[in-house]
PyMOL Python script that loads the backbone (N, CA, C, O; Angstrom):
from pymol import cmd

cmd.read_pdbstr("""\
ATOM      1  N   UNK A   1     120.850 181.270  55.803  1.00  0.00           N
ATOM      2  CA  UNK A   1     120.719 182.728  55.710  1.00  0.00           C
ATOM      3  C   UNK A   1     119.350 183.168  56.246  1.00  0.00           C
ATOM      4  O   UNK A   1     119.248 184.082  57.063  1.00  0.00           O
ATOM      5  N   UNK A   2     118.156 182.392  55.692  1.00  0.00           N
ATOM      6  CA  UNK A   2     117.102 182.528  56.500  1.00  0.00           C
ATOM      7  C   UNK A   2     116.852 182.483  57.635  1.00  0.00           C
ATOM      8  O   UNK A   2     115.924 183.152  58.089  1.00  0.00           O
ATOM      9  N   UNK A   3     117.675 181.613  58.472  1.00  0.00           N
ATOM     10  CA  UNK A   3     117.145 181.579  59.771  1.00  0.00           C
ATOM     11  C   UNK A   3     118.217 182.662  60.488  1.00  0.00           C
ATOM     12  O   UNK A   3     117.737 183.344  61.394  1.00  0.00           O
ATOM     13  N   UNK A   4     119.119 182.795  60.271  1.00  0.00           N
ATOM     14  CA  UNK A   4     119.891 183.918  60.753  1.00  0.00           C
ATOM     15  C   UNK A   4     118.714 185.014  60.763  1.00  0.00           C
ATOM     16  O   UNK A   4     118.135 185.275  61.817  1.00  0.00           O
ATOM     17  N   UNK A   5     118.342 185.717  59.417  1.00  0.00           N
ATOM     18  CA  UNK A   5     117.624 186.414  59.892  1.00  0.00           C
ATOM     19  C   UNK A   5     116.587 186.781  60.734  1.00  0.00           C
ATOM     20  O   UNK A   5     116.240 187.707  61.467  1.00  0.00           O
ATOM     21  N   UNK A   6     116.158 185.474  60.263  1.00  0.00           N
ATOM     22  CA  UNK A   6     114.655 185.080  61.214  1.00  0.00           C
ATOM     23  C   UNK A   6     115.455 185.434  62.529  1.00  0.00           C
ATOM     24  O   UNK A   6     114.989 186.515  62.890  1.00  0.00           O
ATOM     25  N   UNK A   7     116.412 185.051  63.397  1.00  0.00           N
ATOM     26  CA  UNK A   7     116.878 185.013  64.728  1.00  0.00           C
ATOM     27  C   UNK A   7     117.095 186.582  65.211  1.00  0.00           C
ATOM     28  O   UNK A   7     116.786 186.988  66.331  1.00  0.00           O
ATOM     29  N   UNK A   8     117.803 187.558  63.949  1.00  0.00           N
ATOM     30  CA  UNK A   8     118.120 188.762  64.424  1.00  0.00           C
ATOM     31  C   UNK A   8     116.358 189.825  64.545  1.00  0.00           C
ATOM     32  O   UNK A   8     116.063 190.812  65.218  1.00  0.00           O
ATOM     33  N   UNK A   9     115.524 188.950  63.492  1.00  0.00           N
ATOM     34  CA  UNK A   9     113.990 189.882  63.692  1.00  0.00           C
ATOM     35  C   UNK A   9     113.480 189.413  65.126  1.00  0.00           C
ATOM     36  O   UNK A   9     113.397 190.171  66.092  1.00  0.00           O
ATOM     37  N   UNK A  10     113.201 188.274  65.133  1.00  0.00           N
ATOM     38  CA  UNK A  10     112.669 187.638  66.028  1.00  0.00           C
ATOM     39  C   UNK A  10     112.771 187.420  68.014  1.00  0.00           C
ATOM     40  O   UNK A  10     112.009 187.048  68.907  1.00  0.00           O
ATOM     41  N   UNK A  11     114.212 187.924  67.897  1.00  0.00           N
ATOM     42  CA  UNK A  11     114.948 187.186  69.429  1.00  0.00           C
ATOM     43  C   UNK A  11     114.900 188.725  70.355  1.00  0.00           C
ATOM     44  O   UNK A  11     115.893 189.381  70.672  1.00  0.00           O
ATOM     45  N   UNK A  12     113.801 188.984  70.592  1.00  0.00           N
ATOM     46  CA  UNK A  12     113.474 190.208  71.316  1.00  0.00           C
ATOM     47  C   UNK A  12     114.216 190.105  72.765  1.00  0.00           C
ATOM     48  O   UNK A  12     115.064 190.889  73.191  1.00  0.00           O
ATOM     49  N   UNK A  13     113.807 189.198  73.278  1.00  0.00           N
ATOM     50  CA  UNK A  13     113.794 188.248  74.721  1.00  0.00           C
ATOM     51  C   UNK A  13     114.658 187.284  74.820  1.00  0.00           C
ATOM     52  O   UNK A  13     114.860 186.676  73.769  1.00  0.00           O
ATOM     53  N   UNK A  14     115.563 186.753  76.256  1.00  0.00           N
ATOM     54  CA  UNK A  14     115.852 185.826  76.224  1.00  0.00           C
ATOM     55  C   UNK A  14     115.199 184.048  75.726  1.00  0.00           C
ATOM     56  O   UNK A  14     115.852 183.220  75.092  1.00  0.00           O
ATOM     57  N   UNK A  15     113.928 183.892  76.190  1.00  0.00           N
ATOM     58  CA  UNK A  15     113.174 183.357  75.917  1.00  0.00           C
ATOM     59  C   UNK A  15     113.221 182.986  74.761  1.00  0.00           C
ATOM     60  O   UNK A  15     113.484 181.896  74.253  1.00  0.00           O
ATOM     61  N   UNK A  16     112.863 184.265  74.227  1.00  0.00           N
ATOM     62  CA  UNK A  16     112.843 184.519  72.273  1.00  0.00           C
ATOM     63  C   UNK A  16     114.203 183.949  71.801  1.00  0.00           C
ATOM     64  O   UNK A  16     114.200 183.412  70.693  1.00  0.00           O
ATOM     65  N   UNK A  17     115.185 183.988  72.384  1.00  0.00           N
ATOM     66  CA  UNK A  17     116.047 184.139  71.934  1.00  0.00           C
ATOM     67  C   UNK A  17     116.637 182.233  71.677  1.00  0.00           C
ATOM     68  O   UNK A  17     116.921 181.691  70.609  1.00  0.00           O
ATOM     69  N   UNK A  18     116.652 181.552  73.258  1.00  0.00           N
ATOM     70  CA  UNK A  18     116.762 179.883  73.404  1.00  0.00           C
ATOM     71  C   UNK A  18     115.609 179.672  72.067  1.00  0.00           C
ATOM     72  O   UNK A  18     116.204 179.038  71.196  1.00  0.00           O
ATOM     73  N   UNK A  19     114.362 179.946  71.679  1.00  0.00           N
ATOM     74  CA  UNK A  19     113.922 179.593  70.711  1.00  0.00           C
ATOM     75  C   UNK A  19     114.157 179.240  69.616  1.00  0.00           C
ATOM     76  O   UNK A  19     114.027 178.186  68.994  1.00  0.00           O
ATOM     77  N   UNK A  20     114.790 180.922  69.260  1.00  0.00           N
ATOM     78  CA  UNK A  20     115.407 180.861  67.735  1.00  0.00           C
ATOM     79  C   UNK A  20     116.536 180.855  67.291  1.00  0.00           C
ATOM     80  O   UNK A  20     116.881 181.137  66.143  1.00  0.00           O
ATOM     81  N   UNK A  21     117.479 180.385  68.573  1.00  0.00           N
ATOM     82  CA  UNK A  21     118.858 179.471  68.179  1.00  0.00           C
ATOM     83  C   UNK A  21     118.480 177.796  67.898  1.00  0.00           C
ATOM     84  O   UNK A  21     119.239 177.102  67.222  1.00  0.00           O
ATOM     85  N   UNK A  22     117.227 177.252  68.498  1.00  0.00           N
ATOM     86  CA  UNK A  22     117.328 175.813  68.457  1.00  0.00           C
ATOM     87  C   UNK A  22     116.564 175.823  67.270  1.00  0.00           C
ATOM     88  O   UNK A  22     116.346 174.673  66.888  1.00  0.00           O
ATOM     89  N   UNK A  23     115.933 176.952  66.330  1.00  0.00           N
ATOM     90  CA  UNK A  23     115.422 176.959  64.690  1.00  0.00           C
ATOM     91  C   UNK A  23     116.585 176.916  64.547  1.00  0.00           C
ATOM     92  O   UNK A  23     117.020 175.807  64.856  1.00  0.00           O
ATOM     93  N   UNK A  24     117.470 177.729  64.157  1.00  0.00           N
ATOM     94  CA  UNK A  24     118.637 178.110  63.856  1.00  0.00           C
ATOM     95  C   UNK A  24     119.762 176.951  63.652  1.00  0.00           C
ATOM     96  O   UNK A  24     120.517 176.939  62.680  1.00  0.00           O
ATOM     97  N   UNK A  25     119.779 175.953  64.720  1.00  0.00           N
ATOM     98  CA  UNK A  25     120.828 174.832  64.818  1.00  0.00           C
ATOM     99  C   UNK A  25     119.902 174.077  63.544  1.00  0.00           C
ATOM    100  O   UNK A  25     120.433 173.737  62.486  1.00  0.00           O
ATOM    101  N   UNK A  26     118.317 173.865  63.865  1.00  0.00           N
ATOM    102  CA  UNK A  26     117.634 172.891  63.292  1.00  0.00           C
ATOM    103  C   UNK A  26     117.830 172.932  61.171  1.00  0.00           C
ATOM    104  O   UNK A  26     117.539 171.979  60.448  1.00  0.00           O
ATOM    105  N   UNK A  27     118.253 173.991  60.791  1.00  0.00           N
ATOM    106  CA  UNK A  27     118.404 174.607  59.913  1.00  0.00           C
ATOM    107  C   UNK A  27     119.333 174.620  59.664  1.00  0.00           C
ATOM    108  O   UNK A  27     119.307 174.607  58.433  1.00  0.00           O
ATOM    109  N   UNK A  28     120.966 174.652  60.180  1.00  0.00           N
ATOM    110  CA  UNK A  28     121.682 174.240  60.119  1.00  0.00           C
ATOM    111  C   UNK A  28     122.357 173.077  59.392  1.00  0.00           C
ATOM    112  O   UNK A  28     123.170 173.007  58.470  1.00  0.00           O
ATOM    113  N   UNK A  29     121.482 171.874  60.428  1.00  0.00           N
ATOM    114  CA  UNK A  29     121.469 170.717  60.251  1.00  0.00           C
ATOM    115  C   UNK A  29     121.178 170.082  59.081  1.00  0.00           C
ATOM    116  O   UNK A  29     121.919 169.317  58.463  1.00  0.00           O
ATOM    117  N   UNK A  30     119.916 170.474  58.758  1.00  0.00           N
ATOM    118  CA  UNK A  30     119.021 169.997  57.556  1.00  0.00           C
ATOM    119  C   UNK A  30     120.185 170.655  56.489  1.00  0.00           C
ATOM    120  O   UNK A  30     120.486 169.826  55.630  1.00  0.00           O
ATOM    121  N   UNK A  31     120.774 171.715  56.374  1.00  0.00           N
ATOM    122  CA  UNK A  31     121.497 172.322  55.534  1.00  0.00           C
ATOM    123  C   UNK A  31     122.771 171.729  55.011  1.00  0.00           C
ATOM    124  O   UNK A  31     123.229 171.823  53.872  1.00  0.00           O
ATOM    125  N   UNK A  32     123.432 170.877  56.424  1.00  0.00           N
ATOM    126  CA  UNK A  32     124.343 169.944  56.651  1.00  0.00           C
ATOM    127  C   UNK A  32     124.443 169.028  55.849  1.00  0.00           C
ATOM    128  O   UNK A  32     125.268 168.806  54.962  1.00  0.00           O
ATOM    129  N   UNK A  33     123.091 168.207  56.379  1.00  0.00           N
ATOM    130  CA  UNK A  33     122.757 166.750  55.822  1.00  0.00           C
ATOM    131  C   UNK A  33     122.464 166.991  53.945  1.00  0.00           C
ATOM    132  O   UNK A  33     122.863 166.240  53.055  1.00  0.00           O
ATOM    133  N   UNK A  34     121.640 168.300  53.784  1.00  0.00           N
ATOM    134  CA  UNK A  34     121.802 168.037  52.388  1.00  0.00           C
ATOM    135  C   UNK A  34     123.048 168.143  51.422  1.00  0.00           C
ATOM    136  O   UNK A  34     122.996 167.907  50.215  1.00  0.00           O
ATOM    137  N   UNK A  35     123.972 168.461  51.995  1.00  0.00           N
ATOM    138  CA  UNK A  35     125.130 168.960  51.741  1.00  0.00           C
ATOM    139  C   UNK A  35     126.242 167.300  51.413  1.00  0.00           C
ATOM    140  O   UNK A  35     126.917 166.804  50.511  1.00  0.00           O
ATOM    141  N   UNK A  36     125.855 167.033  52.691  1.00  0.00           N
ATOM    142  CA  UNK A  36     126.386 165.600  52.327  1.00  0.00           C
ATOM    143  C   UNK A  36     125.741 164.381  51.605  1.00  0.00           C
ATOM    144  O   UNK A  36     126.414 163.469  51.127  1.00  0.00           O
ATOM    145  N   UNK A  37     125.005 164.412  51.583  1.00  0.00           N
ATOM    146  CA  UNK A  37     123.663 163.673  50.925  1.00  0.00           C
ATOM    147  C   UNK A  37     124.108 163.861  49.014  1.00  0.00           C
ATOM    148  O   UNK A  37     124.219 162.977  48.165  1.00  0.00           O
ATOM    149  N   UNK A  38     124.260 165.252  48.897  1.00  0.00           N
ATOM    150  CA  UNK A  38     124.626 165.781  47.655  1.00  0.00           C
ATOM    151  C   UNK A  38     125.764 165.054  46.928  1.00  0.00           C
ATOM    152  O   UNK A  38     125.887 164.478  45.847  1.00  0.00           O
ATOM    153  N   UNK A  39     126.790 165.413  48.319  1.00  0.00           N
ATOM    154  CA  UNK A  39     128.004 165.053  47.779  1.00  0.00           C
ATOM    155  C   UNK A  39     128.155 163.395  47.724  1.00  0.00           C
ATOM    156  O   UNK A  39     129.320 163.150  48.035  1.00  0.00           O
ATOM    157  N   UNK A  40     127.596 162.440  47.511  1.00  0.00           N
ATOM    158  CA  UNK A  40     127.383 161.118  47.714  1.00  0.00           C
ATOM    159  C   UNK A  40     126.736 161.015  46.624  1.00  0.00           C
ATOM    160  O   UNK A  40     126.271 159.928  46.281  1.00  0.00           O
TER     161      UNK A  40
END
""", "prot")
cmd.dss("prot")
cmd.show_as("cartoon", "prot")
cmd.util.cbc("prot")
cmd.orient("prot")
């Protein structure tokens, strides 16, 4: 949810934008892994 937002304040620019999709995936991920990590 955080980084979503972070992406809609942040992504002015294309530039801006490749940035704060690859936060976005990175956050994701970590969100992923704890998810399964949990469930184990």
């Amino acid at each position: 949810m955080s980084a979503s937002f972070f992406t809609i304040l942040g992504c002015k620019t294309l530039q801006a934008l490749s940035f704060c999709v690859k936060i976005e995936v990175t956050e994701i991920e970590k969100e992923e892994a704890y998810e399964i990590s949990r469930a184990q």
